[in-house]
Wavefront OBJ file of the C-alpha trace (Angstrom):
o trace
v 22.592 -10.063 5.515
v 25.624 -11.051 3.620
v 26.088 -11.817 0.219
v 27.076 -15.623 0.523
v 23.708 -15.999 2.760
v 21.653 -14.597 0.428
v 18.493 -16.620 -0.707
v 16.965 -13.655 -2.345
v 18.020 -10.289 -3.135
v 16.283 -7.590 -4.360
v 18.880 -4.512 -6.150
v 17.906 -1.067 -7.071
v 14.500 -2.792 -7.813
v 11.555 -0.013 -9.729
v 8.396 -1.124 -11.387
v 6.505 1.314 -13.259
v 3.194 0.871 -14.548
v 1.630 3.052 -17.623
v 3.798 5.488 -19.571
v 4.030 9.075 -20.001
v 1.973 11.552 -17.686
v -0.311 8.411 -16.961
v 2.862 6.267 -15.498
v 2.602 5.308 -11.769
v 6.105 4.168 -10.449
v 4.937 1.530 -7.853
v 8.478 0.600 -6.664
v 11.257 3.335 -6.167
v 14.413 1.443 -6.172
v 14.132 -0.934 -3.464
v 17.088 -2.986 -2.054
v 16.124 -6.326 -0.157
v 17.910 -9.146 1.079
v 16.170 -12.386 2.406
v 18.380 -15.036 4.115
v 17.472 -18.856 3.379
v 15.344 -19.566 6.787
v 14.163 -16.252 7.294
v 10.790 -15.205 8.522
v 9.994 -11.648 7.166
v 6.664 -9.633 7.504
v 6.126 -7.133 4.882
v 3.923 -4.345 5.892
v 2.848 -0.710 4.489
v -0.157 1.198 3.725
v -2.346 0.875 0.576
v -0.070 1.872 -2.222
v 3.052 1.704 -0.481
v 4.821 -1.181 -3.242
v 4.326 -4.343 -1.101
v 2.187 -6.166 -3.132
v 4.347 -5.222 -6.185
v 7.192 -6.380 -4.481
v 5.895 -10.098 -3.734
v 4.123 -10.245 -6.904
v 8.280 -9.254 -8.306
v 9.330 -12.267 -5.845
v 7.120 -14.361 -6.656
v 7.745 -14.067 -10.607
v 4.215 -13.144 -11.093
v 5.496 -10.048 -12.184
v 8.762 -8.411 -14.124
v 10.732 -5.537 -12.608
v 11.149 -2.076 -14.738
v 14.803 -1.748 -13.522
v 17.015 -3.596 -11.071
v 18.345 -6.570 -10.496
v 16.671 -9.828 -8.883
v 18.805 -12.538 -7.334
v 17.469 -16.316 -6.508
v 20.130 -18.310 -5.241
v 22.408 -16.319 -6.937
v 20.525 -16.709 -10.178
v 19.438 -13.261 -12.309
v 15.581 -13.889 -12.187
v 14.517 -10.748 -13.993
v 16.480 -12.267 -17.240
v 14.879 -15.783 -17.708
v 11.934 -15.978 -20.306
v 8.428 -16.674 -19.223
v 8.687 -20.301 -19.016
v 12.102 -20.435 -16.763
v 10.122 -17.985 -14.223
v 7.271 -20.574 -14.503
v 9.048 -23.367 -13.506
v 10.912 -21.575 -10.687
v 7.597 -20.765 -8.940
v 6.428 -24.262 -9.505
v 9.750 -25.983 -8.316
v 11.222 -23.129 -5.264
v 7.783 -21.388 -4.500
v 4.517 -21.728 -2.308
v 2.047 -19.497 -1.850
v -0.995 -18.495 0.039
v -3.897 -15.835 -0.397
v -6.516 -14.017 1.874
v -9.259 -15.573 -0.301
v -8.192 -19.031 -0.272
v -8.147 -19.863 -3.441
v -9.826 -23.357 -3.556
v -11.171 -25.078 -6.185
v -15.117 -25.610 -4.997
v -16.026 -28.864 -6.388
v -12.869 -30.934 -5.556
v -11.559 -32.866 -2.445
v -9.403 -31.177 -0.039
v -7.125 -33.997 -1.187
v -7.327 -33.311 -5.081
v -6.641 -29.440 -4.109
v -3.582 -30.123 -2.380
v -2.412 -32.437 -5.460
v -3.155 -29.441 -7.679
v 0.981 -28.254 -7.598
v 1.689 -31.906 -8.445
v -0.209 -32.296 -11.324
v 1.327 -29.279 -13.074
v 4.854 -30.270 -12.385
v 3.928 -34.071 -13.728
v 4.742 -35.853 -11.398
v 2.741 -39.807 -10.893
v -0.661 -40.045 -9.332
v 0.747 -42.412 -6.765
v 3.410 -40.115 -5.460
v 1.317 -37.114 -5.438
v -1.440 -38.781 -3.315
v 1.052 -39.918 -0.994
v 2.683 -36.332 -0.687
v -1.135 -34.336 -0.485
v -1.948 -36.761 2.239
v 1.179 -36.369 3.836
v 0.936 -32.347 3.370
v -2.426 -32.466 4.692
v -1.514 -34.279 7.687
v 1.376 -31.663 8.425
v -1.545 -29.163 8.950
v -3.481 -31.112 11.062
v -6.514 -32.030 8.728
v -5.670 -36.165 8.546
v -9.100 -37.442 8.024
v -10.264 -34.549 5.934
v -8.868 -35.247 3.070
v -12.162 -35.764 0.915
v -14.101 -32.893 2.155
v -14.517 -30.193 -0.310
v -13.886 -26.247 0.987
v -17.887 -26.170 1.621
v -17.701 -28.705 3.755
v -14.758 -26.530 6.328
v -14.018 -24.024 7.976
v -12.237 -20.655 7.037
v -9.693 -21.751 9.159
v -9.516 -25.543 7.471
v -9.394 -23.970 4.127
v -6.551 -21.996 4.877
v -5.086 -24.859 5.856
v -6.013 -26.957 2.911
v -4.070 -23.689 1.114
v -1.134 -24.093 2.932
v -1.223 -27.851 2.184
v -1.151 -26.862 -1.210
v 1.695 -24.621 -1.043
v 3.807 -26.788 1.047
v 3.201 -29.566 -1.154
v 6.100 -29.504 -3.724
v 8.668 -28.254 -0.412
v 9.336 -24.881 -1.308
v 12.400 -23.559 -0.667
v 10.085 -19.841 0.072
v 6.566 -19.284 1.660
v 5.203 -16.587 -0.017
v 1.646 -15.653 2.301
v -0.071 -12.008 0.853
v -2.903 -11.671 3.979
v -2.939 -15.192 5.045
v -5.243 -14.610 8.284
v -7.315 -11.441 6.137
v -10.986 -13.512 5.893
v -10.016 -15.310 9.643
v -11.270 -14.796 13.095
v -8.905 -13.733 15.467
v -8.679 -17.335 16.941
v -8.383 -18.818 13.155
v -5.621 -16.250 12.641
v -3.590 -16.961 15.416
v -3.938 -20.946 14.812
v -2.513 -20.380 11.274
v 0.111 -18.364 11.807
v 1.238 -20.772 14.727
v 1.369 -23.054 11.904
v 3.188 -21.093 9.582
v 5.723 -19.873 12.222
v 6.557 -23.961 12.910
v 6.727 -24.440 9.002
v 9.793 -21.729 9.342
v 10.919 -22.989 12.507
v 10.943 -26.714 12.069
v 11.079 -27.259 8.083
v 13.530 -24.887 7.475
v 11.034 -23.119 5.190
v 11.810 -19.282 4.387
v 8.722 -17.276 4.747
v 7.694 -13.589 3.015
v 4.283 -12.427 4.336
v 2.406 -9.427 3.822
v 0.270 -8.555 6.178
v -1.516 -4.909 7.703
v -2.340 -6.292 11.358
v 1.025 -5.808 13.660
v -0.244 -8.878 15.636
v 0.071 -11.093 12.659
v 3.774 -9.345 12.160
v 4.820 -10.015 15.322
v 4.916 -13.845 14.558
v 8.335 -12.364 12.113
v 11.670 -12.605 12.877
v 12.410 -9.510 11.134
v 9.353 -6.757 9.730
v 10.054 -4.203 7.047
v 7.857 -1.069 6.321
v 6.921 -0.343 2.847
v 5.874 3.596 2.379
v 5.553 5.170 -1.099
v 7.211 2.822 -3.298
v 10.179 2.242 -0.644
v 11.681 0.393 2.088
v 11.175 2.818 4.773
v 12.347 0.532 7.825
v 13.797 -3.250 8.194
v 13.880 -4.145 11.530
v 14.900 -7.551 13.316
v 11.663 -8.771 15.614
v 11.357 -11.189 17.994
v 9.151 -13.349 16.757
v 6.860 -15.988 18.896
v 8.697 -18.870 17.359
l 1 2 3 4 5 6 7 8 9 10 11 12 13 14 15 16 17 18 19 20 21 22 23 24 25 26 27 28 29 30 31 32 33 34 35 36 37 38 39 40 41 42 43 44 45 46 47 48 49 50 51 52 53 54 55 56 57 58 59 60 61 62 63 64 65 66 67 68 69 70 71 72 73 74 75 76 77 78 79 80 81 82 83 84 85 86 87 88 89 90 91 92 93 94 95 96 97 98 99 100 101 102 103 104 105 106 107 108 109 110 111 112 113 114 115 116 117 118 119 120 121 122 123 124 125 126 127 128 129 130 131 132 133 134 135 136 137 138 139 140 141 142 143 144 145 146 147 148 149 150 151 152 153 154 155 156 157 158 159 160 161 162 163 164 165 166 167 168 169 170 171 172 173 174 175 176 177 178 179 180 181 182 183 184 185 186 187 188 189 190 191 192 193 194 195 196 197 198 199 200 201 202 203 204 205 206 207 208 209 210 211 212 213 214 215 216 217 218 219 220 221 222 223 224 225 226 227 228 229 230 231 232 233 234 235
């Protein structure tokens, strides 16, 4: 990866939770470097700093030390607020669980990103519907997430992430609570969200059939990247 093509970079990035003999350093100094239109699969045992590093590139979370690059912007040094509005405006994302609201229309989930970010409820119909279609549930745009599948739901979640067109996909077990069927049908989807949107995507996952959908996989182990490897990919 180069500098100049450089969508993210992670420098000489620690994170160190608790203090003193109690203090658990979660991330060891990692260097990473994501070019825009990537595909990259983030794997590693339980405890091994990936989740700490998407929850650091997905501003959920601060870095100890190091240096964080979006677009050539120093993200570790904006205030709460600026990191806020950089998830809502550059970011998707999409969980093992879901994360649907129960009682609402696939429709009025998928508007969720919209509403936050202000924008009119004419436009942000328009754009849910449009969102929804792009994952192949036009026509199920008032069922609620009782009313689908596991596999719809996810789908209804991706909706919702690709809603505001992120510039960066950020998926932490996206096929986790799926059937093996389900999981390959969403990460089809995913991989033609990279391929044909242009969208760069940063997934953790544990299952090396769900990697192999990546252009490029990197092992986490012990707070650090232990390999970063370019993959074919099925795209």
């Amino acid at each position: 990866m180069t500098g100049a093509a450089a969508l993210i970079r992670l420098s000489a990035i620690s994170k160190t939770y608790g203090s003193g003999q109690a203090a658990f350093q979660a991330l060891k100094g990692i260097d990473l470097s994501v070019a825009a239109g990537e595909f990259v699969a983030i794997m590693g045992p339980s405890g091994s700093g990936k989740s700490t590093a998407m929850n650091i590139l997905g501003c959920l979370d601060t870095p100890t030390t190091g240096r964080y690059e979006f677009q050539g912007v120093a993200v570790e040094g904006m205030t709460r607020n600026q990191r806020a509005l950089l998830r809502r405006h550059y970011l998707g994302f999409v969980f093992q669980g879901f994360n649907l609201l129960a009682r609402t229309t696939a429709l009025e989930n998928v508007e969720l990103p919209l509403i936050y970010r202000g924008d009119p409820a004419g436009s942000r119909h328009q754009a849910a519907r449009a969102a929804l279609e792009q994952v192949g549930l036009k026509g199920w745009e008032h069922h609620s997430p009782n009313e689908l599948s596991g596999g719809q739901q996810q789908r209804v979640a991706i909706a919702r992430a690709i809603v505001t067109r992120p510039a960066v996909l950020l998926a932490d077990e996206p096929t986790g609570n799926l059937d093996s069927r389900n999981s390959r049908e969403i990460m089809d989807l995913i991989a033609a969200l990279n391929r044909d949107l242009g969208i760069t995507v940063l997934m953790v996952t544990h299952e090396p059939d769900m990697a192999a959908y990546a252009s490029r996989v990197v092992h986490f182990v012990d707070g650090l990247v232990e390999s970063d490897r370019h993959n074919g990919g099925h795209a």
